[in-house]
Every structure is written in C-alpha cells, then in structure tokens.
C-alpha positions in Angstrom: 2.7 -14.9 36.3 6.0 -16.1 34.5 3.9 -17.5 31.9 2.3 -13.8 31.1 5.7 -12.4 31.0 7.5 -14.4 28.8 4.5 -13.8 26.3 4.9 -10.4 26.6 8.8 -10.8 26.2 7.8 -12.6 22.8 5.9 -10.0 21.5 8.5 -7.3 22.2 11.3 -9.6 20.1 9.3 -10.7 17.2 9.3 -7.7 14.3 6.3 -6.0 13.5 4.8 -6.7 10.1 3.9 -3.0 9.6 7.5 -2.4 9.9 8.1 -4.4 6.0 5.1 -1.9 4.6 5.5 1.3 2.8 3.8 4.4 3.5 1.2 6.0 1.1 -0.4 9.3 1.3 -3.4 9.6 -0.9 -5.7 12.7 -0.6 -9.2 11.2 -0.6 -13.3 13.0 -0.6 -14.1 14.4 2.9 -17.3 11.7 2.2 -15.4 8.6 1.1 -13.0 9.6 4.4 -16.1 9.3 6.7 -17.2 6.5 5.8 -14.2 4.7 5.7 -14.1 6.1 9.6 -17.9 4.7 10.2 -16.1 1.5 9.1 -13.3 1.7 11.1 -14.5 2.7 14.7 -17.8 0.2 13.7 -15.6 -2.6 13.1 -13.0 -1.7 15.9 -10.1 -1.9 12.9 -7.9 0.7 11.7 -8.5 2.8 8.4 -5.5 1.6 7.2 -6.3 -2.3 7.4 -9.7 -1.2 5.0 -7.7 0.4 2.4 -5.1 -2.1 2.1 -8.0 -4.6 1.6 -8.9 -2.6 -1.5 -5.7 -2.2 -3.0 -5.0 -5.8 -2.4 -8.8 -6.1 -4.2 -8.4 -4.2 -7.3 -5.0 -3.5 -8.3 -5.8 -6.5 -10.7 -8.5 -4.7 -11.8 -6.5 -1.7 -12.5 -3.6 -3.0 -13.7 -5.9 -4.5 -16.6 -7.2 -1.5 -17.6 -4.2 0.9 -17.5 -1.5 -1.5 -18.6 -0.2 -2.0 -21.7 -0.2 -6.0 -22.5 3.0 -6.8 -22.2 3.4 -5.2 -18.9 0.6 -7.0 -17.6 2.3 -10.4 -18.8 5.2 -9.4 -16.6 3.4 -8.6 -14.0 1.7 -11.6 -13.6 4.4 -13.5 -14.4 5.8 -12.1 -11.0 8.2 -9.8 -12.6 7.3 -6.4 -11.5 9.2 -3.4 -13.3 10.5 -0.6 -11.5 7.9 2.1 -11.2 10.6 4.6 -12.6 11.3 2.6 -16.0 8.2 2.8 -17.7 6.9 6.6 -16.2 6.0 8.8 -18.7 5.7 12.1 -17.0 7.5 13.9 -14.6 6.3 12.9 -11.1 5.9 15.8 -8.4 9.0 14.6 -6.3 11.6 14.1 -9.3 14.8 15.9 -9.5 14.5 18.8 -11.9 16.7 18.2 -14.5 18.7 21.0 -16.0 20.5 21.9 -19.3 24.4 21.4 -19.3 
C-alpha cells in the first residue's frame, strides 16, 4: 500500500503539461464539431488532444501558403516573430487607439 501512495504523491508534485499551453477559442461548423466528438468519445481522448494534432500537422502547411518568404525563413530558422509585429489589421481585442 505505501508503494500506491507514494505514486500518487508523485503525480500530485510533478507539473502538468497542460499548465505550459495556451488557450484557443475557435468557433467551428456544428458538423466538423460532431465529428471531432464521434472521434473523441470513440477513441476515449479529449477534443482537444485531436485538434492540437492538426495544428501540430498543418501549421507548415499554412505557414507556406500565407507567409511571405522571408517570414517563412525565420520561422524555420526557429526565430518566430511576435504575432503583433507583422499584423496588418486591427485584431478584435486591440486597444482602440484615439487621436491626441
């Protein structure tokens, strides 16, 4: 029994991966939802673990065909700009900015 509890004293201590991530919300067809669902409860995994396997999948592919070159050099050279210092439109959560 002391062998059981020390295990369980191990998980408490070590951190969480999940705690490292960042959360997403993405707004997604009722039909793509359900199926990633099907998936979830068929596979006993979380929804979550099945869409970070596709970003993980095809953010190369993306990144190809929405960066400009030189970005994409820099990305795959491991340096990965600041979302904010190449956006071109204003995103929904900026700070209005007003005339002085």
């Amino acid at each position: 029994m002391r062998i059981r509890l020390k295990i369980a004293e191990r998980r408490l201590v070590r951190p969480r991966k999940a705690a490292k991530l960042k959360v997403v919300a993405v707004r997604i067809d009722p039909g793509i939802e359900r199926r990633l669902r099907l998936l979830a409860e068929t596979s006993g995994r979380k929804p979550s673990f099945f869409l970070q396997q596709l970003i993980e999948g095809g953010i190369g592919a993306l990144e190809e065909a929405w960066l400009p070159p030189d970005r994409l050099a820099q990305v795959r050279a491991g340096e990965v700009p600041e979302p904010a210092a190449f956006r071109t439109a204003p995103d929904l959560f900026d700070e209005p900015e007003f005339e002085r």
